[in-house]
C-alpha positions as CSV (number, residue, x, y, z in Angstrom):
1,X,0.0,0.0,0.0
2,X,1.0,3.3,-0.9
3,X,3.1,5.1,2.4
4,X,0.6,8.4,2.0
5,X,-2.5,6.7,2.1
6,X,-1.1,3.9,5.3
7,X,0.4,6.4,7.5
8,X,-3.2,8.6,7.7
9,X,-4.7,5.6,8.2
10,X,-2.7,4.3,11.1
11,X,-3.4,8.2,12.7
12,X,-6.9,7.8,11.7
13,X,-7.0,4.4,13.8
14,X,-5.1,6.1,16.9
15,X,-7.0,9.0,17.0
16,X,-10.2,7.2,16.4
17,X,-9.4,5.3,20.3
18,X,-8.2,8.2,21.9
19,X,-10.4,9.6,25.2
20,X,-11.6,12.9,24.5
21,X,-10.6,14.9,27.7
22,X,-10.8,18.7,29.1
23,X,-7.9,20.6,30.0
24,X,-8.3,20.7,33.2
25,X,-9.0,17.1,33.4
26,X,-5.3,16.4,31.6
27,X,-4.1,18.8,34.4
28,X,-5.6,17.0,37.5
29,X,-4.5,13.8,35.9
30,X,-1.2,14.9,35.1
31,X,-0.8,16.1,38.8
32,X,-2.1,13.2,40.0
33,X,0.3,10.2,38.5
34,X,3.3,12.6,37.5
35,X,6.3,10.6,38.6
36,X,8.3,13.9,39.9
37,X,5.1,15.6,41.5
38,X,4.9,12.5,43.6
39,X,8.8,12.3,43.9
40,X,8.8,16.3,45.3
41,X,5.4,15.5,47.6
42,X,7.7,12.7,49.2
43,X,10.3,15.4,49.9
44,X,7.9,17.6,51.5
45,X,6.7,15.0,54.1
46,X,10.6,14.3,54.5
47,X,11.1,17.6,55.7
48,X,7.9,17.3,57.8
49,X,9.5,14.6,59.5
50,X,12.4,16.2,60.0
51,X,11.1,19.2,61.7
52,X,10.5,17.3,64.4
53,X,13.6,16.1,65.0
54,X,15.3,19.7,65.0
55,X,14.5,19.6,68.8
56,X,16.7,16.9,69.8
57,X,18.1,17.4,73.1
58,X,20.1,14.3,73.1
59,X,20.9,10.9,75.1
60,X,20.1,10.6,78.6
61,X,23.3,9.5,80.3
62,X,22.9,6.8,83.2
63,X,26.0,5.2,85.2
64,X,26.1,2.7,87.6
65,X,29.3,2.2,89.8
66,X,29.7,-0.7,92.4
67,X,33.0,-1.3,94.7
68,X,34.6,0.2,97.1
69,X,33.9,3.9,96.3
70,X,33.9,5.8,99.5
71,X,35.6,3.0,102.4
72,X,36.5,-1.2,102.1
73,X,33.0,-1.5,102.1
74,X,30.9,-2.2,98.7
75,X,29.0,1.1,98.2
76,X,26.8,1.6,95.0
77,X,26.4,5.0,92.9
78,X,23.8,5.5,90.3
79,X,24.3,9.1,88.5
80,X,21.6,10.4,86.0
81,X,22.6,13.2,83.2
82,X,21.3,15.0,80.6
83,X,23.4,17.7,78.4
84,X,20.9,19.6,76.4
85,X,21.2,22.6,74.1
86,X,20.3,26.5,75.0
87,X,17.0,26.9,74.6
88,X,17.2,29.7,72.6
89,X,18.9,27.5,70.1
90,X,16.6,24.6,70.3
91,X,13.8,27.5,69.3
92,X,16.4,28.1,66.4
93,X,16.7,24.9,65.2
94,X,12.9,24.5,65.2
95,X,12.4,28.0,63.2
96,X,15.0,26.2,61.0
97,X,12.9,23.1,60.7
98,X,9.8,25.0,59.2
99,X,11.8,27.0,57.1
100,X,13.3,23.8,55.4
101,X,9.2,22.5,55.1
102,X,8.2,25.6,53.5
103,X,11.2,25.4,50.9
104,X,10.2,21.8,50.4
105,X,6.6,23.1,49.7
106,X,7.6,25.9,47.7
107,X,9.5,23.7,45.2
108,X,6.5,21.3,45.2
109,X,4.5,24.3,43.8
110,X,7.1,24.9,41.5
111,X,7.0,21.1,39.7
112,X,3.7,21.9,40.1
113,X,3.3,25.0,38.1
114,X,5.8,23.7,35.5
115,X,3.6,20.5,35.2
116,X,0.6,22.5,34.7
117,X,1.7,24.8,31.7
118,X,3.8,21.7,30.2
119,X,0.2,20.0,30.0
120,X,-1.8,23.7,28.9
121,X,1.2,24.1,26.0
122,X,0.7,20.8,24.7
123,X,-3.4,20.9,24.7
124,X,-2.8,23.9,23.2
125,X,-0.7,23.2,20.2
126,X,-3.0,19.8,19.5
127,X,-6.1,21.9,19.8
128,X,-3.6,23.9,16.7
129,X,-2.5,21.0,15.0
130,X,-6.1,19.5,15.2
131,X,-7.5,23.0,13.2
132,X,-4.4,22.6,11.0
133,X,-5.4,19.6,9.8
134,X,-9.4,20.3,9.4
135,X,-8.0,22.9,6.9
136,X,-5.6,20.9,5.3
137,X,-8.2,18.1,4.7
138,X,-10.7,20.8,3.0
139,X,-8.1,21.9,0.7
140,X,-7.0,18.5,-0.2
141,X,-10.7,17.8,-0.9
142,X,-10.5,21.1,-2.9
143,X,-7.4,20.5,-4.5
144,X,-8.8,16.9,-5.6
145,X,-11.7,18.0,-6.7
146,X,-10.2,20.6,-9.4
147,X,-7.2,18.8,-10.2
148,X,-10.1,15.4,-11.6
149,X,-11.8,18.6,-13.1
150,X,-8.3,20.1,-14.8
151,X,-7.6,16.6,-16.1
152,X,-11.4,15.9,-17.9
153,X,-10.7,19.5,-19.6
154,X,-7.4,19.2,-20.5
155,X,-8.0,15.7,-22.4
156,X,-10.8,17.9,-23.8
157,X,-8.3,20.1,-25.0
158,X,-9.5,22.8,-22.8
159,X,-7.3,23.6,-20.8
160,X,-3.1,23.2,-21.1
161,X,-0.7,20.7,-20.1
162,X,0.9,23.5,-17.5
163,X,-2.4,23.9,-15.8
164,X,-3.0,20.4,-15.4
165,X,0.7,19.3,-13.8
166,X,0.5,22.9,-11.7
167,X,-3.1,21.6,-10.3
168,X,-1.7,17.8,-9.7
169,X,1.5,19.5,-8.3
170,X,-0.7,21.1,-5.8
171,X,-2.9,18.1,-4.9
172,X,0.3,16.3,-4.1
173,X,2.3,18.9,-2.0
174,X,-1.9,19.1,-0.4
175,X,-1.4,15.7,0.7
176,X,2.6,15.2,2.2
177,X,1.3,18.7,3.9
178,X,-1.6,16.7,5.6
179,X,1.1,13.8,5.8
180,X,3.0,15.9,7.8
181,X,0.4,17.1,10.0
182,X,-0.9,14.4,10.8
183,X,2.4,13.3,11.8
184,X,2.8,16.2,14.2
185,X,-0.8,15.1,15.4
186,X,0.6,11.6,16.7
187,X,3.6,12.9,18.3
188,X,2.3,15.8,20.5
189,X,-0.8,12.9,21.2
190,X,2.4,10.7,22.9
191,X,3.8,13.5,24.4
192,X,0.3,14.7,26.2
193,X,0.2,11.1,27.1
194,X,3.5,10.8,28.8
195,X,2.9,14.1,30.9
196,X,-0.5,12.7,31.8
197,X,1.0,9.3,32.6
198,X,-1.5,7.3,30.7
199,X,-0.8,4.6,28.7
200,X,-4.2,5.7,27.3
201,X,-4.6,7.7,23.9
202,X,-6.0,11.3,24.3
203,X,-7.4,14.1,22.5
204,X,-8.4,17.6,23.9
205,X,-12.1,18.4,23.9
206,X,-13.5,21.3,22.3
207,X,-11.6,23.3,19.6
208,X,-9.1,26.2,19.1
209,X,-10.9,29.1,20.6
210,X,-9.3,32.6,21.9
211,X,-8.1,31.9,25.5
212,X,-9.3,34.7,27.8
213,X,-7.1,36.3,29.9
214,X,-8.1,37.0,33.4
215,X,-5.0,37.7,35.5
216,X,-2.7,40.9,36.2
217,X,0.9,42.1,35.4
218,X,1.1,44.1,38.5
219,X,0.1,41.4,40.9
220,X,2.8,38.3,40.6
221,X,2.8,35.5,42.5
222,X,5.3,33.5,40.5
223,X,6.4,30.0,42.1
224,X,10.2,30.1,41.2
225,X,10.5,33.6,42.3
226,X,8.5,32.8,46.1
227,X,10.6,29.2,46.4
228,X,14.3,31.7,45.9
229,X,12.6,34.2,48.8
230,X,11.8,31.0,50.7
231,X,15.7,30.4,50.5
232,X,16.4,33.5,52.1
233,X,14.5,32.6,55.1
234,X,16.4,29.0,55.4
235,X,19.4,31.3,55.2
236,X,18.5,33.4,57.7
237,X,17.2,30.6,60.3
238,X,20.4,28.8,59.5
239,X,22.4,31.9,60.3
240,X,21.0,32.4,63.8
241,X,21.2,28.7,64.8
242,X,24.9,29.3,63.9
243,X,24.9,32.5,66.1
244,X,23.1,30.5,69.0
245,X,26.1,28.0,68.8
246,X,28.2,30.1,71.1
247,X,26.1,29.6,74.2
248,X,26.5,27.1,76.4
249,X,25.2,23.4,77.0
250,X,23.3,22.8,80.3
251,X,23.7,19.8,82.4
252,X,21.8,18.7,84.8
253,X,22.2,15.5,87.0
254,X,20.9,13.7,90.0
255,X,22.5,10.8,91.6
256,X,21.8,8.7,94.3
257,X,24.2,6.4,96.4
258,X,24.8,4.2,99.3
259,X,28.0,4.5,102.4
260,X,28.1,1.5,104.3
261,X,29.6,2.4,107.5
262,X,29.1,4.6,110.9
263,X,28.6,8.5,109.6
264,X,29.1,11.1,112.4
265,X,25.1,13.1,112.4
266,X,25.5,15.8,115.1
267,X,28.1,14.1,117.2
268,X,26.0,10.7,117.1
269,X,27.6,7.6,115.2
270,X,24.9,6.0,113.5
271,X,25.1,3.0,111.1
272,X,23.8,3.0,107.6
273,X,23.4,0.1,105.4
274,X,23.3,-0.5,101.4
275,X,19.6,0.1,101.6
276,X,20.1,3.3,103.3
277,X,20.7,5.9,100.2
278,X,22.4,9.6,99.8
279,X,21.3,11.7,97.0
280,X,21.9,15.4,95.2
281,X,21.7,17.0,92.4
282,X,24.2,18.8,90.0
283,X,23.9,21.5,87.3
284,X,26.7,22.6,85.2
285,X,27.7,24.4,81.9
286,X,29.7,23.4,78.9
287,X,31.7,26.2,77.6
288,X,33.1,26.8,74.1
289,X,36.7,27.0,74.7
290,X,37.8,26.8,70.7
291,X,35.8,29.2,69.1
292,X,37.0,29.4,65.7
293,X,35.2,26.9,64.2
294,X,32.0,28.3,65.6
295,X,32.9,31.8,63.8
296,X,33.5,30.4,60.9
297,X,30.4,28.4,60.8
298,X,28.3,32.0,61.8
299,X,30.2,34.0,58.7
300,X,29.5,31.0,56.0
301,X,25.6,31.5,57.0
302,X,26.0,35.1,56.1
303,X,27.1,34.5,53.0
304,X,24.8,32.1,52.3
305,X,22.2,34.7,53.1
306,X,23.7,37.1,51.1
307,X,23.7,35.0,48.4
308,X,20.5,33.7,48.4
309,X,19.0,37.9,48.6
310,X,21.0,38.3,45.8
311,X,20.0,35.5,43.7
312,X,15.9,36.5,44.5
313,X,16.5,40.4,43.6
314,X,17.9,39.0,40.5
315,X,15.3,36.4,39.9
316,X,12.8,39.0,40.8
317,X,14.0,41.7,38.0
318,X,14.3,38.3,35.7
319,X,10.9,38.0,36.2
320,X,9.1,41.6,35.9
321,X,11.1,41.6,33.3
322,X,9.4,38.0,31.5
323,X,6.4,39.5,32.4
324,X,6.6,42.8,31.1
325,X,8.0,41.2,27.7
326,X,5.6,38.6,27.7
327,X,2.5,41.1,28.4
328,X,3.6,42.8,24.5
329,X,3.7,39.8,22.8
330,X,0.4,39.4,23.9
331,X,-0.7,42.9,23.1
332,X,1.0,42.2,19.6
333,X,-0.7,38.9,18.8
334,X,-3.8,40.4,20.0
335,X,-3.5,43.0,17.5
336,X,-2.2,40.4,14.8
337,X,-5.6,38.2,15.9
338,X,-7.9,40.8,15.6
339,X,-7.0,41.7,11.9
340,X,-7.3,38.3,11.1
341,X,-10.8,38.2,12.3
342,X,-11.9,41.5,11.1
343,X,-10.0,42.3,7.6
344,X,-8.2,38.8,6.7
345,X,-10.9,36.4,6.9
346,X,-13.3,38.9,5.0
347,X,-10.6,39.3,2.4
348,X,-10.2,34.9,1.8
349,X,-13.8,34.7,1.3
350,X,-13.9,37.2,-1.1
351,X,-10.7,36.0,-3.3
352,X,-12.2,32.2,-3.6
353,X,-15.8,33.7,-4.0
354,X,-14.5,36.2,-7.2
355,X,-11.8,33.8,-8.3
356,X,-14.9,31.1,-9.3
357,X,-16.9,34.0,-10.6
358,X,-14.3,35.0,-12.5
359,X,-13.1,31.8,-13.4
360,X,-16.2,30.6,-14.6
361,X,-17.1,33.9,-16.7
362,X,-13.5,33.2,-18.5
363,X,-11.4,36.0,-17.1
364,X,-8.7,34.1,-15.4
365,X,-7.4,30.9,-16.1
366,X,-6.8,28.0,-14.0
367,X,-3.2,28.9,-13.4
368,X,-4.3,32.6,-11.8
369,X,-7.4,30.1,-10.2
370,X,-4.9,28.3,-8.4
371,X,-2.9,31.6,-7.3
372,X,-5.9,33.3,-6.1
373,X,-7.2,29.6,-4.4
374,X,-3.6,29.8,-2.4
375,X,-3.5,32.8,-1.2
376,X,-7.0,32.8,0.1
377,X,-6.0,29.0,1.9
378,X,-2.6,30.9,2.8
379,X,-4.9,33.8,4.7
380,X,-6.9,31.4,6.6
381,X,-4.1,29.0,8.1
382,X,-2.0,32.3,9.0
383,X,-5.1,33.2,11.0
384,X,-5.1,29.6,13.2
385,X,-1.2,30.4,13.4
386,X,-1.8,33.9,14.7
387,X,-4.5,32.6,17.2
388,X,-2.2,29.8,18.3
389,X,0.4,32.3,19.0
390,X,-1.7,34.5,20.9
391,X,-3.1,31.4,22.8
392,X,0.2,30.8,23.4
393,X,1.4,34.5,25.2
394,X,-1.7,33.7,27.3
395,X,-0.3,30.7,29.0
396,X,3.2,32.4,29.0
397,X,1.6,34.9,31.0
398,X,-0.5,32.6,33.6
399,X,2.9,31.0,34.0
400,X,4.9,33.8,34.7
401,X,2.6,35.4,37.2
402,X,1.1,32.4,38.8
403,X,-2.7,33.5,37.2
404,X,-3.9,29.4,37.1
């Protein structure tokens, strides 16, 4: 079988079983089964976890001695301790904790976001290709349809041998462009499909239609640019549990013991036993003798802060600027859209309509037929680019300023 005619039909069949599905639909599906939206939501319930354990105050120490401690005779001595850290740096630590949950939830919402206008770009350009390929398939119908009539009147003798291989020449280019198209048609199909995670075949309901455009330019709440400010507050946490590692560690202890033997009380010599027990109470302070370390560790926060305010002034100008550039192109296409729609369209019509008048009064022949035919089919697919396009700046600009 000829390779143009068993490649459409192979699309037809795959398109033919494909599930029909909404955009937002794609988008809930896609969030749903996305390997690295699942991947990242581990990572936040990671840090969840390990917010907890940013208040550690460490091992309880317990120490039993037996022997002759205090005389000849076998005494006993059980000591309790626990070192823990200042409290003010225990606080630290657990401001440090949520900060590292709320970066971990940030970049969650930036997979997220990415996901989300991944799936609206390629719903998009099928809904494009789809519209495409309507028009193709009317011009190859038109194409076929004059090139059988070209042939009957050239083997009538009226028309020329340049007319008929110009109108066969155009039937053929007609269908490797719908070839092509087609094409294009399967590959962004397997390309929704592995975004949605599906093993299923799916086309986008409805058809390509002007996207409204509901958000704002001044208000921007875009997820790359609030997970870099959530860095800056990691920083900052991290840089005053640093600062808090100058203070000391607190002990405290209790122990309890026996001293077999005859103790002196007020004069009196009285005899204890093993079962008669002594005990106290201690409270001491560990003390940073070798600071250096500790100061380094304080100054490397800094610049890590630094760093990080640095990196969201610059991702913040990056992005007004996006914005700002992608709020003309949409202002452009716009434009570009609604000459299509008002003065373009108008002006196909009215070429095919006078160009069969005029070919069937006998003022033009079929070669200035065929001109007029391709300009007018030239008119109406720049007009499905131009509202691609402008479809397009309108998810740019959700994007950028987090309008979903």
């Amino acid at each position: 079988m000829n390779r143009l005619i068993l490649f459409p039909i192979l699309i037809f069949f795959y398109s033919a079983y494909a599930q029909p599905i909404s955009q937002q639909e794609a988008v809930d599906l896609a969030l749903k089964n996305n390997g690295w939206v699942a991947a990242t939501f581990s990572e936040v319930k990671y840090f969840d976890q390990l917010k907890k354990s940013e208040v550690d105050i460490g091992k309880l120490s317990a120490a039993f001695t037996f022997g002759q401690v205090n005389s000849r005779a076998q005494d006993n001595n059980l000591k309790i301790t626990q070192t823990i850290p200042f409290p003010s740096l225990l606080a630290a630590k657990a401001r440090l904790g949520k900060a590292h949950l709320g970066g971990a939830e940030k970049k969650l919402t930036v997979v997220q976001h990415q996901l989300i206008n991944d799936v609206k770009v390629s719903f998009e350009k099928l809904h494009f290709l789809i519209a495409v390929n309507k028009l193709l398939k009317a011009e190859d119908s038109l194409y076929t349809e004059l090139t059988r009539i070209m042939e009957t009147k050239y083997r009538a003798g009226e028309a020329t041998l340049l007319e008929k291989l110009t109108g066969e020449a155009n039937l053929l280019a007609s269908k490797n462009a719908l070839q092509q198209q087609q094409s294009e048609i399967d590959i962004e199909q397997r390309h929704l499909q592995t975004l949605l995670q599906t093993n299923e075949p799916v086309l986008p309901m409805g058809e390509l239609t002007p996207l409204p455009w509901l958000g704002q330019t001044t208000s921007i709440t875009n997820a790359e640019l609030s997970y870099q400010q959530q860095q800056i507050n990691i920083a900052q946490e991290q840089k005053r549990v640093q600062q808090n590692g100058f203070l000391p560690d607190l002990t405290f202890g209790y122990f309890n013991q026996s001293f077999v033997g005859y103790q002196n009380i007020v004069g009196v010599e009285e005899y204890y036993g093993s079962g008669s027990r002594f005990h106290g109470f201690e409270v001491g302070v560990s003390l940073p003798l070798w600071i250096k370390p500790q100061i380094a560790r304080t100054k490397a926060a800094r610049y890590q802060m630094e760093s990080e305010t640095k990196k969201a002034i610059y991702l913040q100008q990056a992005v007004e600027q996006k914005v700002a550039q992608a709020d003309r192109e949409r202002l452009k296409n716009e434009a570009n859209l609604s000459y299509f729609e008002t003065t373009a369209l108008q002006q196909a019509e009215l070429i095919i309509s006078q160009s069969k008048k005029s070919l069937a009064a006998g003022e033009i022949n079929y070669l200035m037929y065929l001109q007029s035919l391709n300009s007018a089919l030239a008119l109406r697919t720049n007009y499905i680019s131009a509202l691609h396009q402008y479809n397009l700046s309108i998810i740019n600009l959700e994007f950028l300023t987090g309008s979903f």
